[in-house]
N, C-alpha and C positions, 0 to 999 in steps of 0.2 A: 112098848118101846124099848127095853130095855134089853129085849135079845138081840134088838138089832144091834143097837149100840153095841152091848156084850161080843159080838160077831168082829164089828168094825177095831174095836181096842185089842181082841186077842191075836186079828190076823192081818191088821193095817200098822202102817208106819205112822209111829204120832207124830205127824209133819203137819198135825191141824189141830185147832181147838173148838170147834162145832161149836154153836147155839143149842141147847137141850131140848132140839124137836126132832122129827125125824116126816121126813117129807115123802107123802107117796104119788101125787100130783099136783100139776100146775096149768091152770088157764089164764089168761089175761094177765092182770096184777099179782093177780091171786096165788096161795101156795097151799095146799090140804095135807095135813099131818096124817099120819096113822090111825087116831082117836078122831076124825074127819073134824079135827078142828081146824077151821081158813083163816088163813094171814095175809092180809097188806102185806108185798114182796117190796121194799123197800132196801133193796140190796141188788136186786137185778144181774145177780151174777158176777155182778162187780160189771157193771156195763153191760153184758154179754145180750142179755132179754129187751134190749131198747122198745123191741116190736112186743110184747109179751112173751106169757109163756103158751109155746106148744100153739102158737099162729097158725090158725087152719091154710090158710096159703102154703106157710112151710112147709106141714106135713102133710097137702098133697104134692106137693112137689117132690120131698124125699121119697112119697110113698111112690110117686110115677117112675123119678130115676132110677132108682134103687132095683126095680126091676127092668131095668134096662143095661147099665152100665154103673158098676160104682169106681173099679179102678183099672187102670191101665198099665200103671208107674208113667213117669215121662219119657222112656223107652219109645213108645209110641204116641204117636199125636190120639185126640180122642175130638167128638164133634160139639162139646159142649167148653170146652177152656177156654178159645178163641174168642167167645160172644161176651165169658165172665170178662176175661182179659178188657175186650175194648167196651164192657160197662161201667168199669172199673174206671179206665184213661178216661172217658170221653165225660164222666160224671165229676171229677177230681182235674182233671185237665193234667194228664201226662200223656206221654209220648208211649211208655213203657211199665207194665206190672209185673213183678214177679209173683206167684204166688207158694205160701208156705200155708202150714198149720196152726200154729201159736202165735202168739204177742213175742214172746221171746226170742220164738223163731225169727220174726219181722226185724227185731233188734239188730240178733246177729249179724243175720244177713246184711241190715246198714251198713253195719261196723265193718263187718268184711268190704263193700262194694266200697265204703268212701278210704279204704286203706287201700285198695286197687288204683281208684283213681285216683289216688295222693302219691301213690310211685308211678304212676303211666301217666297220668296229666296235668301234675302240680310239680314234678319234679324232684320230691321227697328223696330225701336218700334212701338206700335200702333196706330197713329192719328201722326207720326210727320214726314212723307214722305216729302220732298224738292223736287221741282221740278223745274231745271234752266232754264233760257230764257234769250236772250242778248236783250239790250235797240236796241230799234227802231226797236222788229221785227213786224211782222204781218201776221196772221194765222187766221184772222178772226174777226167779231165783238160781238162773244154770251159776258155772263158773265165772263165766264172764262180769254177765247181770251183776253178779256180788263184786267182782273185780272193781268194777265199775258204782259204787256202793258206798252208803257212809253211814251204812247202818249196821251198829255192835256187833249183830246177830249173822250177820256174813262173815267173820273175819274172828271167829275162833274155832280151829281145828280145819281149815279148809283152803289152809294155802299148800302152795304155792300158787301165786295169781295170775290172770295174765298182764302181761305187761303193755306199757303202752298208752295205759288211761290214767286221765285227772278228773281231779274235781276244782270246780270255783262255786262261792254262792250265787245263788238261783237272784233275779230280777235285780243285776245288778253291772252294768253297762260299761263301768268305770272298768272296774276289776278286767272285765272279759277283754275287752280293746289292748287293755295292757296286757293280759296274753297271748292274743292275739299278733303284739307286734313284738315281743320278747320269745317267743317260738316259732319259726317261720317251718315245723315238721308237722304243727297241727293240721290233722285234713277235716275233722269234722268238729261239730256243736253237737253232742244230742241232746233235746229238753222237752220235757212235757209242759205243753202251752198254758196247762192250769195243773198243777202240781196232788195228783191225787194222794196216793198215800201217803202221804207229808201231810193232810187232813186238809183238801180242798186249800192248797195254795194261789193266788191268782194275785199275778205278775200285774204290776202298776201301769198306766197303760200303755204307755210311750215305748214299753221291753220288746213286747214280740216283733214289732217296727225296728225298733236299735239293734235289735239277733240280728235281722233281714239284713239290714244295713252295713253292719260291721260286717260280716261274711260275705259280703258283697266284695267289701272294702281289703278286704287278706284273703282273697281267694279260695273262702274255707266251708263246707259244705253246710250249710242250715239240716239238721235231720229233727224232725216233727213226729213225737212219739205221742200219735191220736189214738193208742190202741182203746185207751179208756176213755178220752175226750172225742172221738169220731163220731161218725156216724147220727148226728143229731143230739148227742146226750145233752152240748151247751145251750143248746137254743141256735146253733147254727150247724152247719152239715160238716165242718169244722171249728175247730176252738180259732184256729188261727185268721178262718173268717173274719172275725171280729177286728182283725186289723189289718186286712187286704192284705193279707202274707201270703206266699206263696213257698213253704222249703222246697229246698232241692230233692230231699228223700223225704218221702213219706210213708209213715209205718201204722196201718191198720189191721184190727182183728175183732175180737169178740162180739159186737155185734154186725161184722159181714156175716154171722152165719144166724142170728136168732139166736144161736145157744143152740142150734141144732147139734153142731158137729165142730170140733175146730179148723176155724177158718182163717188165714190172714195173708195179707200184701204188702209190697216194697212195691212204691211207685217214683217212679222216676222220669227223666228225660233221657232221649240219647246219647248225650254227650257222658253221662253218668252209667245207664246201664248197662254200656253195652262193653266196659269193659268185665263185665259177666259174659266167660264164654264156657265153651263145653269144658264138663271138666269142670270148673272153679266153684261151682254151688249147685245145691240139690236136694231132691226129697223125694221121697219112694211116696207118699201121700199128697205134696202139694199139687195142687190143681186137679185134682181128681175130680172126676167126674161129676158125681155129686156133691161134692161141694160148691164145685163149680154154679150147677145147678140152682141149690139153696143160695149161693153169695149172692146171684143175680136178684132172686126174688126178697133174698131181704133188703137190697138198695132199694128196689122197686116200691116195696112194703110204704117205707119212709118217705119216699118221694109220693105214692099216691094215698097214704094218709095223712099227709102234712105232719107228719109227726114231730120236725122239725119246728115246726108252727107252735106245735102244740107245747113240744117242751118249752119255748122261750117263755109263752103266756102263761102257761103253767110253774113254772120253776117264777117268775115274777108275785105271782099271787102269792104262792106256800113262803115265800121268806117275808114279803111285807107282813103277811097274818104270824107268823114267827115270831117277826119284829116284834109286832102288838102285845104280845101276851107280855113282855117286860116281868121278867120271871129273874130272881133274885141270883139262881144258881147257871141262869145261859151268861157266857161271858162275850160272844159273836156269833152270828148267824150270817156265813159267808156262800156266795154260789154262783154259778152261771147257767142257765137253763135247769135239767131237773139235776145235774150234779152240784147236791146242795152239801153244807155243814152246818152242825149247831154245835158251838165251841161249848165246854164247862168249863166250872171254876177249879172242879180236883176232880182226881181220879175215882174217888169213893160216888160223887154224886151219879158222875158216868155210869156205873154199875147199875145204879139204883134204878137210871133213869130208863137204862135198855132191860133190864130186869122187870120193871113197869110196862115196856113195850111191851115183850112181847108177849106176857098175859095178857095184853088189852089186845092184841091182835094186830102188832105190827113188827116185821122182822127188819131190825137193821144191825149194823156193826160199829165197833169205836175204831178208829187209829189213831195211831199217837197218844194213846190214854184217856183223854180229857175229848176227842172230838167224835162225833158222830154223824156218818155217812147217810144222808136221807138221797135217794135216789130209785125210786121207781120205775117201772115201764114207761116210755113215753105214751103210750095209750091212754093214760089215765085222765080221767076225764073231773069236771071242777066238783061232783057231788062227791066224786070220789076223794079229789083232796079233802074236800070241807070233810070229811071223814076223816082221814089222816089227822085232822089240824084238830079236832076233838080230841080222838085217842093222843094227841102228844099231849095235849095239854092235860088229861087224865091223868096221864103219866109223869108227868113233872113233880106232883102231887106225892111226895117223900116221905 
């Protein structure tokens, strides 16, 4: 292992801090090091593997595209964008998708389209567009993303920012309404509906109803950043599901594609997309061919494995069994579907406890210090948790 690593440190940007494995492949849950030792993938790409890893659907699909047609640019039309496009509206209920690359990308692109419609359709004066964002979210690391940021690690050595963005705290209704009517240049809200890298956040319940409501109410854009809460991860095909919401922009990615490739969409209405015209946004890779391709088949995936099913029942059973173990050093055990947390009491026990993982054969990560990110493939099936829920509890064992 060590030449790999050796490789990675002398000729990579240390813009990461790995886990001490090194992975040569991945089937289902599953992750194979080098020394063919298998891990529980409890990390799932950070979302991205909902379906697993390396879904024989997926890759015959990329393997049939791929010798067909993989890029066009959007220069030209191609025969496979249009069907991802309307499986995309017609599964989400929009009018209109853009498609991009990344999560980040999806941001952007928000940010840009609700600053459009805030001078074209709200009236905004010229250059003085607001754009809201709650402390601790996370949507990515460009310039923006950190602009946008209330995190230390953005915001030394890396300004000038852009301008334009605030923050207010996250599940909190009073505050926002009062922004809301003290600003009248604000065009958008963006929030993530369960607050991942802030360490599985989740908003009280009445919040994601009062967003809906208030933005109703000050004619101000709802944008719904599922990139890591989509696509089944909570126990529904949306986080926002869970409270008959509907935003006006909606921003998905990592697992529209599997993990195969990077995939992601801006979904919108009319009244919103279309002040996107030629010219205003773009991507030499969005909507490509194969991607196209793979986005379709991994909605499909989800829809005809019930995966969505699976995670609610699934992610329910792993935290009550959680619960149980009533273990001296968890301080909460927070989640929704299979994007779960298990809170510590300090930072040293965290070390100890993912250090105990993953020699027992399970990979996951902390954020925030003290929490850790349990979140699997949706695949996963209940012999396999009651596995998981041993090895944690091994691991607890200090």
């Amino acid at each position: 292992m060590y030449n790999f690593l050796k490789k990675e440190l002398a000729y990579g940007a240390k813009n990461y801090n790995p886990i001490q494995v090194c992975i040569n492949r991945g089937k289902g849950i599953y992750l194979t090091d080098i020394n063919s030792k298998r891990y529980m993938d409890f990390i799932s790409g950070y979302s991205a593997v909902n379906q697993g890893h390396c879904h024989p659907r997926l890759v015959k699909v990329m393997q049939e595209q791929s010798k067909q047609l993989t890029l066009t640019s959007r220069a030209l039309y191609n025969n496979i964008l249009g069907d991802f496009m309307e499986k995309t509206c017609k599964t989400f209920g929009y009018n209109k998708m853009l498609p991009m690359n990344t999560g980040v990308e999806g941001g952007e692109t928000a940010i840009k389209m609700a600053r459009k419609w805030g001078y074209e359709q709200k009236g905004v004066e010229a250059t003085k567009a607001v754009n809201l964002f709650c402390y601790n979210n996370f949507w990515g690391r460009t310039l923006a993303a950190c602009s946008s940021s209330s995190d230390p690690l953005c915001y030394k050595n890396f300004g000038p920012y852009v301008s334009g963005f605030q923050l207010i705290e996250y599940d909190n209704l009073e505050i926002l309404e009062n922004m809301f009517k003290t600003n009248k240049n604000i065009v958008s809200f963006m929030l993530e509906p369960i607050q991942g890298e802030a360490g599985i956040i989740i908003p009280s319940e009445n919040y994601i109803k009062g967003v809906r409501h208030l933005c109703n109410k000050y004619n101000v854009l709802m944008i719904a950043d599922e990139v890591q809460t989509g696509l089944g991860r909570t126990g529904k095909m949306l986080a926002c599901d869970y409270y008959s919401v509907k935003p006006d922009i909606l921003i998905l990615g990592k697992a529209l594609s599997g993990g195969m490739l990077p995939v992601s969409a801006v979904l919108s209405d009319n009244v919103i997309m279309d002040v996107i015209t030629p010219g205003t946004h773009g991507s030499t890779f969005g909507g490509n061919p194969l991607a196209s391709a793979i986005g379709m088949e991994a909605i499909d995936i989800i829809l005809d494995e019930n995966l969505v099913e699976n995670s609610f029942v699934q992610g329910e059973y792993f935290r009550k069994n959680i619960r149980n173990i009533k273990s001296p050093i968890i301080k909460e055990v927070r989640g929704k579907g299979l994007l779960n947390a298990i809170e510590f009491i300090d930072t040293n026990v965290t070390g100890e406890f993912l250090k105990n993982l993953t020699e027992n054969g399970i990979l996951a990560k902390s954020t925030h210090d003290t929490v850790v990110r349990m979140s699997p493939p949706l695949i996963i099936n209940n012999d396999e948790i009651d596995k998981a829920l041993d090895i944690i509890k091994l691991s607890l064992i200090l």
